[in-house]
C-alpha positions as CSV (number, residue, x, y, z in Angstrom):
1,X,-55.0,0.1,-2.0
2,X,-55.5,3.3,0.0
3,X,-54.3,1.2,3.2
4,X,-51.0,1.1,1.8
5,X,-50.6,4.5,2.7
6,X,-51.0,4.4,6.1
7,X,-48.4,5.0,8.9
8,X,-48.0,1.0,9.7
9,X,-47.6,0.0,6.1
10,X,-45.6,2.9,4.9
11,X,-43.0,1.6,8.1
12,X,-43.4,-2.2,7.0
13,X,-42.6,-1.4,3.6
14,X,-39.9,0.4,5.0
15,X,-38.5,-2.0,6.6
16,X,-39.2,-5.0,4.2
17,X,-36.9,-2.9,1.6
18,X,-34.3,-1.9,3.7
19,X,-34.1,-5.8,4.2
20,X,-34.2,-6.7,0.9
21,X,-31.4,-4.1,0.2
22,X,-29.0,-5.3,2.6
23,X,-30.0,-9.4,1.7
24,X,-29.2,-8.0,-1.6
25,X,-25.5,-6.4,-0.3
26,X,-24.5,-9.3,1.6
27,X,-25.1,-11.8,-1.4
28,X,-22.7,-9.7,-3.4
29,X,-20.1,-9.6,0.0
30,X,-20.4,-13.5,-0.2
31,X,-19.4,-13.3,-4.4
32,X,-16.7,-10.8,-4.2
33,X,-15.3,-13.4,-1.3
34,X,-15.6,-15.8,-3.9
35,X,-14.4,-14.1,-6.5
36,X,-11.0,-13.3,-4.5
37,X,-10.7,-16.6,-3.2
38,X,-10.7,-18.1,-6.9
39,X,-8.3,-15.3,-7.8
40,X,-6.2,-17.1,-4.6
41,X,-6.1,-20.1,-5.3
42,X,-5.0,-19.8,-8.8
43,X,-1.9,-18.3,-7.7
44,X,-1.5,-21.1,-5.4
45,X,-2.5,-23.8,-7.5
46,X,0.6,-22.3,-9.9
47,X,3.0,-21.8,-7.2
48,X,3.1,-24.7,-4.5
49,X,4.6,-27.0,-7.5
50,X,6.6,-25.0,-9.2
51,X,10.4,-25.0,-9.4
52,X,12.5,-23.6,-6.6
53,X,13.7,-20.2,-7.1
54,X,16.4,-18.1,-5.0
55,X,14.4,-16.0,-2.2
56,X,15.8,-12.7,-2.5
57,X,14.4,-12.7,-6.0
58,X,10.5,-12.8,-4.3
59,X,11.4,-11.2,-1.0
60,X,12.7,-7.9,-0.1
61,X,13.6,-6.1,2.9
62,X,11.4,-2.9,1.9
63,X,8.3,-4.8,-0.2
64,X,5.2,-6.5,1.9
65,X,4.8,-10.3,-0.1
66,X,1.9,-9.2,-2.7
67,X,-0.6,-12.1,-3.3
68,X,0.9,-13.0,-6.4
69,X,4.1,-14.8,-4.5
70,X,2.7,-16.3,-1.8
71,X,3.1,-20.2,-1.9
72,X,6.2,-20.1,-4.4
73,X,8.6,-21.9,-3.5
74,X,12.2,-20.4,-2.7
75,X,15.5,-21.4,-1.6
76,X,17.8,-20.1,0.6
77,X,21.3,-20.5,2.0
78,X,23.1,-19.0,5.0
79,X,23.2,-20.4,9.2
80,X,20.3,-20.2,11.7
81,X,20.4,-17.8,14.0
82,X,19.0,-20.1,17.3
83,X,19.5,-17.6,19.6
84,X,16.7,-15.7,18.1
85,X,14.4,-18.6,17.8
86,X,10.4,-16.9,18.4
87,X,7.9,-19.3,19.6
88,X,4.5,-19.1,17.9
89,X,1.9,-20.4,20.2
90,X,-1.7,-21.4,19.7
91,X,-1.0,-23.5,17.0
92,X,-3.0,-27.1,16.9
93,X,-2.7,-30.0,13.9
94,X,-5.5,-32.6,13.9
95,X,-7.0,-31.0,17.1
96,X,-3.2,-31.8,19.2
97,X,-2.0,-29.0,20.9
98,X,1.3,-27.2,19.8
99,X,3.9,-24.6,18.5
100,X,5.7,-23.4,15.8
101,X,9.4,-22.9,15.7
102,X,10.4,-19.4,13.7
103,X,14.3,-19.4,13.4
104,X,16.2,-16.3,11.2
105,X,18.5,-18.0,8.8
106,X,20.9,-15.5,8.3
107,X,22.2,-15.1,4.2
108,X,25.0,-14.0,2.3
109,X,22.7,-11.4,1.1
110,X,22.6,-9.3,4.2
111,X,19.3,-9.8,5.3
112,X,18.1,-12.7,6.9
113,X,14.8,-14.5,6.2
114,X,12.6,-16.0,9.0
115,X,11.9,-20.0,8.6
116,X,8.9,-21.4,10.0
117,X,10.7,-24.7,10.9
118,X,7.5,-26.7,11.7
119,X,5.1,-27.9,14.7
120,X,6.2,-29.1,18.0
121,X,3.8,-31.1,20.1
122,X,3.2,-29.4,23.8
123,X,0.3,-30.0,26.4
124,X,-1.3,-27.2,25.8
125,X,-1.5,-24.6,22.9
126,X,0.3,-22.1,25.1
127,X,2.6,-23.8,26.2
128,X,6.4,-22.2,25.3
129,X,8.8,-24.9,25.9
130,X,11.8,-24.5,27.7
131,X,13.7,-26.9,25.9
132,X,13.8,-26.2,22.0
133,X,14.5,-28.5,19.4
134,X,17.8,-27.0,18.0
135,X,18.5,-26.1,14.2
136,X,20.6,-27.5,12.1
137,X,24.3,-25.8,12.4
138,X,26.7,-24.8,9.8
139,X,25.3,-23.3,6.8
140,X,21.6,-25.0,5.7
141,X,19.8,-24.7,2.5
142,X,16.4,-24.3,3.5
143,X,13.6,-25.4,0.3
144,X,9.8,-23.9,1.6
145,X,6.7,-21.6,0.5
146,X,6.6,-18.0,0.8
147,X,4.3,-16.5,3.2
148,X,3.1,-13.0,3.4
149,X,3.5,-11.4,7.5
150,X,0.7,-11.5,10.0
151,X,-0.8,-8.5,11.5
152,X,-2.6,-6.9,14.3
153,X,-1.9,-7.4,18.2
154,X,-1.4,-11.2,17.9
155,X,2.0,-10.4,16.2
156,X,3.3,-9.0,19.1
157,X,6.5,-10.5,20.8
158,X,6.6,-10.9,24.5
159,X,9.0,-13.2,26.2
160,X,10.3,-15.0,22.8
161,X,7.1,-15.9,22.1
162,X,3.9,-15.0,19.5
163,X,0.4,-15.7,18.9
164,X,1.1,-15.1,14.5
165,X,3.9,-14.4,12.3
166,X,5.3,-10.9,11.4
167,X,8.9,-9.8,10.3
168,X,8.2,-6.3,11.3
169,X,7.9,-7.6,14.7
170,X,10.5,-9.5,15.1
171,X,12.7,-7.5,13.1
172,X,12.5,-6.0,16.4
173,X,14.2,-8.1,18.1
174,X,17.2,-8.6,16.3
175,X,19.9,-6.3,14.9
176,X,19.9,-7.1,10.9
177,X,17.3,-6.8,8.6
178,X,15.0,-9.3,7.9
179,X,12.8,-10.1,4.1
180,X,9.2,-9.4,4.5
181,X,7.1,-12.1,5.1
182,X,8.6,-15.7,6.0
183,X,8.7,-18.8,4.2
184,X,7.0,-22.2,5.7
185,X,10.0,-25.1,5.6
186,X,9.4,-27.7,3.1
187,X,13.1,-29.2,3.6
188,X,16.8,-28.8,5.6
189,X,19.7,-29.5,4.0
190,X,21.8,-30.5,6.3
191,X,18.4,-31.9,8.4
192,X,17.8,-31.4,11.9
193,X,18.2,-33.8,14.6
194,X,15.0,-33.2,15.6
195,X,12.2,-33.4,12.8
196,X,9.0,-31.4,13.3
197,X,6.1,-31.6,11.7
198,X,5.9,-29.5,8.4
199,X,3.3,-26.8,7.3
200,X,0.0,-27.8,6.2
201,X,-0.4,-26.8,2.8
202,X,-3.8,-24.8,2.0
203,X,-7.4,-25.8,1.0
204,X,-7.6,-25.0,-2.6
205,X,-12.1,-25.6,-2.4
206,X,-14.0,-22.2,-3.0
207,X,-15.2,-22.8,0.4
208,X,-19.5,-22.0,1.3
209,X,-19.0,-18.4,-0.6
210,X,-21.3,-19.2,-3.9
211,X,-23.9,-20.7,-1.2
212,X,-24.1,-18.4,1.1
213,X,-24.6,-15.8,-1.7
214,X,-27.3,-17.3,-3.0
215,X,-28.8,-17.9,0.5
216,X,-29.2,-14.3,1.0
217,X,-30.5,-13.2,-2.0
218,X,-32.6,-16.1,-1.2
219,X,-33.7,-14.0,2.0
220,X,-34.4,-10.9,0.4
221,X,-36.8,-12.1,-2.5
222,X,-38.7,-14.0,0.4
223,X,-38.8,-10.6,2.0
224,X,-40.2,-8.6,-0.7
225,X,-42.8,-12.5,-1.8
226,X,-43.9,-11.8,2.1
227,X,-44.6,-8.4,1.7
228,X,-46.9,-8.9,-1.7
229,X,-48.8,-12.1,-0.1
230,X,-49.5,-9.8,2.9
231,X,-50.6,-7.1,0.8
232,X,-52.7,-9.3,-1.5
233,X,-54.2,-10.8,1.9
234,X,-55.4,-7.2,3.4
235,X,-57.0,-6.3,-0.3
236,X,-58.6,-10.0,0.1
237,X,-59.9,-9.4,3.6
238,X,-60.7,-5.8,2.9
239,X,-62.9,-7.1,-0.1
240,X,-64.7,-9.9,2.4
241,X,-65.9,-6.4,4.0
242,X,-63.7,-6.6,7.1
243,X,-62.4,-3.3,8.7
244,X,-59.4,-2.1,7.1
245,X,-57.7,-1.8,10.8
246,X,-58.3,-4.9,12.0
247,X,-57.5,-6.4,8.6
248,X,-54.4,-4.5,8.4
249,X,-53.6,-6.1,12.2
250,X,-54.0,-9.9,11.3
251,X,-52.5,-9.5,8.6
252,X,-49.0,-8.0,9.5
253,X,-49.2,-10.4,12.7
254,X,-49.4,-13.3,9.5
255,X,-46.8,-15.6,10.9
């Protein structure tokens, strides 16, 4: 076994368990994934049915939406604010092309809460339409799902248009305060006289996590079974009385 001290198998052993390590890592990425998408969707699966509750009890002005809330379903009362109506582009349903409509209702509460309205068909996914579906008027009781903000670059607001969701920035554009987060409409009381298309509601499956996992630990035992069968064939060639260099060569170039 004296060949496994040389320079090319010290480096191929080197390399087999640094692959085997990080196989190893990546399983456990693809469980913890897992993990927190069970932890999800049992929040979810408690909160998309339940009762209607007013929103200022599950949003605030000053708290980010923790996972916990979102997907309850809240109520609130108070007028649209059309003027302020943000376009979210890039958004498609069953491969068609759209937008979303985000309108403040403004409540008796002081702050107002941004309402996903729904969907709106366009040719192209950014598209901003000139001519918007108006809100209802008068005061509305809006019944929908709590959503926690977007984030990054793609919340920015240019031109009363978006690319994703955030009350910090369009908070920005307005001059009240706004809840965290925003809630996806479920229903208008008075409706619209337009109706759009409401939210999809979320995949609730586990998704290719526990697979995945398993693939890659999958990876890094056939790693470390490659490595023995190689070793086992240079101690078998080596025994035949071949040279140990050019069994060492044919058998690392083993497909």
């Amino acid at each position: 076994m004296g060949f496994l001290l040389s320079r090319r198998w010290v480096l191929f052993a080197i390399a087999v368990a640094l692959l085997a390590v990080l196989a190893v890592r990546l399983g456990e990425w693809q469980f913890h994934r897992l993990a927190d998408r069970e932890e999800r969707n049992g929040f979810i699966a408690q909160n998309i049915d339940a009762d209607p509750v007013p929103v200022d009890r599950v949003l605030s002005p000053d708290e980010d939406v923790p996972l916990e809330r979102e997907w309850l379903r809240v109520t609130a009362t108070g007028e649209y604010d059309d003027a302020a109506t943000v376009v979210v582009r890039y958004q498609t349903r069953d491969g068609q092309p759209g937008v979303d409509l985000v309108t403040p209702l403004r409540t008796d509460a002081g702050a107002a809460v941004l309402v996903d309205r729904g969907w709106l068909s366009t040719p192209n996914t950014g598209t901003v339409p000139t001519d918007l579906p108006a809100p209802p008027s008068g005061e509305v009781t809006v019944t929908g799902w709590v959503r926690a903000d977007g984030s990054g670059s793609s919340t920015v607001v240019e031109d009363g248009s978006t690319r994703a969701i955030s009350s910090a920035a369009i908070g920005e554009t307005v001059d009240y305060p706004l809840y965290e987060g925003f809630v996806d409409a479920e229903t208008e009381d008075p409706a619209a006289g337009t109706t759009l298309v409401r939210t999809e509601l979320p995949d609730l499956g586990n998704g290719p996590h526990f697979f995945y996992g398993l693939q890659w630990w999958f990876f890094g035992l056939l790693a470390v079974f490659g490595f023995g069968y190689l070793v086992w064939d240079e101690r078998r060639r080596m025994r035949r009385g071949q040279a140990p260099g050019k069994a060492s060569q044919e058998s690392v170039n083993t497909p």
